[in-house]
C-alpha positions, 0 to 999 in steps of 0.5 A, spaced: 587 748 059 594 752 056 593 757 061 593 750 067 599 747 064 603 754 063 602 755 070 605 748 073 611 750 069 615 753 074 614 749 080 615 743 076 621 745 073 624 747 080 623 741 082 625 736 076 632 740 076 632 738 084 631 731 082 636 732 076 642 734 080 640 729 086 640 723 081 648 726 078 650 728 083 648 725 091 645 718 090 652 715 092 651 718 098 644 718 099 643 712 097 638 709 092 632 707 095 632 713 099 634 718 093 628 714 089 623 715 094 624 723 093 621 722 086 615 722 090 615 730 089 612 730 083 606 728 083 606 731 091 607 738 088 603 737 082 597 736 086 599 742 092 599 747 086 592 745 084 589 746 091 582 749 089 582 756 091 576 756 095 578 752 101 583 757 102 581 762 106 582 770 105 584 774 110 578 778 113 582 785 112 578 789 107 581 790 100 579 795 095 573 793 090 572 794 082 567 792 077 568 791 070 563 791 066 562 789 058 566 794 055 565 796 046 571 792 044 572 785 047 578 782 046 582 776 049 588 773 048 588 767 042 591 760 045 588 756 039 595 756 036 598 754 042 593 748 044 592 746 038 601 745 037 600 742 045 594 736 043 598 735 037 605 733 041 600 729 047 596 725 041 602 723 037 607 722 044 600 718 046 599 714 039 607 712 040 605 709 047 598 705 044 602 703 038 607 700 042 603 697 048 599 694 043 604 690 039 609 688 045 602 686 049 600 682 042 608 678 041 607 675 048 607 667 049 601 663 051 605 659 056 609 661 062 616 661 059 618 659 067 614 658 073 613 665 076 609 671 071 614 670 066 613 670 058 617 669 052 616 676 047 619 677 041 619 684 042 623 682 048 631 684 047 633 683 055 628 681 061 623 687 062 616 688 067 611 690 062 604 692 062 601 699 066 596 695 071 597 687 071 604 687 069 608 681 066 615 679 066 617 679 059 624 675 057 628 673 050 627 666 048 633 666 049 634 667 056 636 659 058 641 659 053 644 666 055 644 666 062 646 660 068 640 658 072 645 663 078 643 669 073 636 666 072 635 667 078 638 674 080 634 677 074 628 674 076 628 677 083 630 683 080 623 684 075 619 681 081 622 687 085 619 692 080 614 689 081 613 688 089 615 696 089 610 698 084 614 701 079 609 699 074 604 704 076 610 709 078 611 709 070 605 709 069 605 716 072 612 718 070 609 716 063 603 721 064 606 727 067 612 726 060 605 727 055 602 733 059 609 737 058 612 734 052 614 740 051 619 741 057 625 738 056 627 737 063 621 733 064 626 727 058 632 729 062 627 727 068 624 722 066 632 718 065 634 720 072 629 718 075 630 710 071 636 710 073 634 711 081 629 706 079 633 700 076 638 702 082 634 702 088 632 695 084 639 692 084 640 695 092 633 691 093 636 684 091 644 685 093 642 688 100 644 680 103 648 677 097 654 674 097 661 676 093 660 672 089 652 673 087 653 679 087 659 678 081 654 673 078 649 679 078 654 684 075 656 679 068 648 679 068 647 686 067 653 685 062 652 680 057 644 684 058 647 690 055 650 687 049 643 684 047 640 690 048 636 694 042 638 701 041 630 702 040 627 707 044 623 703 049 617 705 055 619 700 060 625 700 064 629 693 062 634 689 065 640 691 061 639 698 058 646 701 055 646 708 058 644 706 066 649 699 065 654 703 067 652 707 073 649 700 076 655 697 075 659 702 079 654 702 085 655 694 086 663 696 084 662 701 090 657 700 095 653 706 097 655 708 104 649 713 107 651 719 110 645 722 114 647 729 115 646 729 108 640 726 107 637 730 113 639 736 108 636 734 102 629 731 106 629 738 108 630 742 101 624 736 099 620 739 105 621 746 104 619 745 096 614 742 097 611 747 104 613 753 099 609 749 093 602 748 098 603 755 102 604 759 096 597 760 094 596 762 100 596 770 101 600 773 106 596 778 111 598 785 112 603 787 116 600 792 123 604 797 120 599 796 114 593 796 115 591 802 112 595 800 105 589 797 102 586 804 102 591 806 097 587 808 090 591 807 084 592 814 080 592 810 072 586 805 072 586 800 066 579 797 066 580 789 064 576 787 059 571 782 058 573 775 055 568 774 049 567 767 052 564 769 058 560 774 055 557 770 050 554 764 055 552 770 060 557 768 065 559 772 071 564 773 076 569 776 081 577 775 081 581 776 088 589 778 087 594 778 091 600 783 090 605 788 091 606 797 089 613 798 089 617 804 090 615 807 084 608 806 084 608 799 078 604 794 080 607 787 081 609 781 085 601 778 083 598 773 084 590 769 084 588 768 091 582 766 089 576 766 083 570 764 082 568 761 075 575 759 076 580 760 071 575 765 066 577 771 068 583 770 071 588 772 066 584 779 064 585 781 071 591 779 071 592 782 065 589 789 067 592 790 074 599 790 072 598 796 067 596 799 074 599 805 078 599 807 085 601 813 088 608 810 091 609 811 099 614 815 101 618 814 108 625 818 109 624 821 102 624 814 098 620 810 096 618 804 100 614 798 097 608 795 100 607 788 100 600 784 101 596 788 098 589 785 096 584 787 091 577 784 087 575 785 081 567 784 079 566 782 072 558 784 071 553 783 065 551 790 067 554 797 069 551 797 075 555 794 082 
């Protein structure tokens, strides 16, 4: 599992700082709804970087074959500590979660606080969408008091847009995605921007044919909603929250004005991210001038050991690697095409072929390196092939 989670590190970083810096920086000129939809990417990427490797094909070109067999010591690298510090983060993160879901879901009103699914809560401190699968509009008791009917009525339609758009379930798996990489401090900086494109493109929703003047009565909604908001840390976005109010404001102060040149730009930069997310396990065939590469045998052999689990449960296995000899003849560049258990041996093969050497290639008297190599590692119970 840690190994799984260690590995996702670098593609969700990249593509949670793209999203950070979008939100800061482009959504004035991107527009809200556009920039919101972009957060798609997260779960897109995250599924493509865990396409199972058998349905990938491999190159037909022959590749280099090794055996490892049991060896006398059998050592494996100890995640325990590591998994145990991440259950540790995920159950309490999640406790915090179940605490709070339990206690807003117990403080709602039997009876419908206005005609549509709304309720009074105590744990309400501004309106708010509450609940994962079957949301409800929560509201303060005071809500009649604090708002005009106008008000009312544009901070409704703002819930029920959340709604319409299924934000609900949207959170729920930005919620997710926090607790499985709680340890990854772009994922909390993700996780504010990509409530405040939401609360935006909620506002952009609801004022797209308003007036002036609703849109004013809008604005000193958001503000009176501010000044009732609690500090606490809350799981659901709300209506008034301090830290986007502001940011919401100027959107309706200044309307977005879309330019499609840069939209066009940024829709690429996503397509390539998400293309380069897909292709990257893939394994690059050999150039023509190549084809022989494969042949290379390394001059210093670093024999992987056998992990301890696998061979106490009998199990066996091949790993198919990916990589590169460069100019001194050091492996590098390597990566799993594909094993089989999957994931059992991946680490020890990996492990092992970066400790091997090559003979490098010399062309003019350099050293040259040599891409696109391919080499498989058969993990036997016994000494024999």
């Amino acid at each position: 599992m840690i190994d799984w989670i260690i590995a996702q590190q670098g593609m969700l970083s990249v593509t949670l700082a793209l999203l950070i810096f979008t939100e800061h920086f482009l959504t004035q000129k991107l527009g809200a709804s556009l920039t919101y939809k972009l957060w798609i990417l997260i779960p897109v990427c995250l599924l493509l970087n865990n396409i199972p490797m058998s349905i990938i094909a491999i190159p037909s070109n022959d590749f280099s074959r090794y055996v490892v067999g049991i060896t006398p010591t059998l050592t494996t690298r100890d995640a325990a500590p590591l998994f145990i510090t991440w259950g540790i983060g995920v159950c309490v993160i999640t406790a915090y979660i179940l605490v709070h879901h339990l206690t807003t879901w117990a403080s709602i009103g039997k009876r419908r606080a206005v005609h549509t699914n709304a309720y009074y809560s105590s744990k309400a401190t501004t309106p708010m969408l509450f609940g994962f699968i079957a949301p409800k509009i929560l509201l303060p008791f005071s809500f009649k008091s604090t708002f005009s009917s106008a008000q009312q009525a544009l901070v409704l339609e703002h819930e029920n847009v959340h709604h319409k758009h299924y934000d609900h379930l949207w959170n729920t798996i930005a919620l997710t995605v926090a607790i499985l990489f709680w340890f990854n401090p772009l994922v909390w900086f993700a996780l504010k921007s990509f409530r405040i494109n939401q609360e935006l493109a909620c506002d952009n929703a609801v004022l797209k044919n308003k007036t002036e003047n609703e849109k004013l009565t809008y604005a000193k909604a958001l503000v009176q909603c501010a000044e009732h908001c609690s500090n606490a840390i809350t799981l659901y976005p709300t209506f008034g929250e301090k830290r986007i109010m502001i940011k919401r404001l100027n959107a309706i102060k200044q309307p977005t004005r879309n330019s499609k040149v840069f939209a066009a730009g940024i829709l690429s930069i996503a397509a390539l991210v998400t293309i380069n997310t897909a292709l990257a396990k893939v394994p690059p065939p050999p150039a023509k001038a190549e084809a022989k590469i494969n042949e290379a045998a390394p001059v210093k052999h670093v024999s992987p050991t056998y992990p301890t689990k696998a061979a106490k449960n009998n199990v066996e296995g091949f790993v198919v690697l990916s990589f590169d000899i460069t100019e001194t003849g050091a492996t590098d560049n390597i990566k799993v095409v594909k094993s089989a258990p999957t994931g059992v041996f991946d680490k020890s093969a990996q492990v092992a072929l970066d400790q091997w050497v090559y003979k490098p290639r010399i062309q003019g008297g350099k050293g040259v390196r040599q891409t696109g190599l391919l080499v498989q590692l058969d993990y036997k119970l016994s000494d024999t092939p």
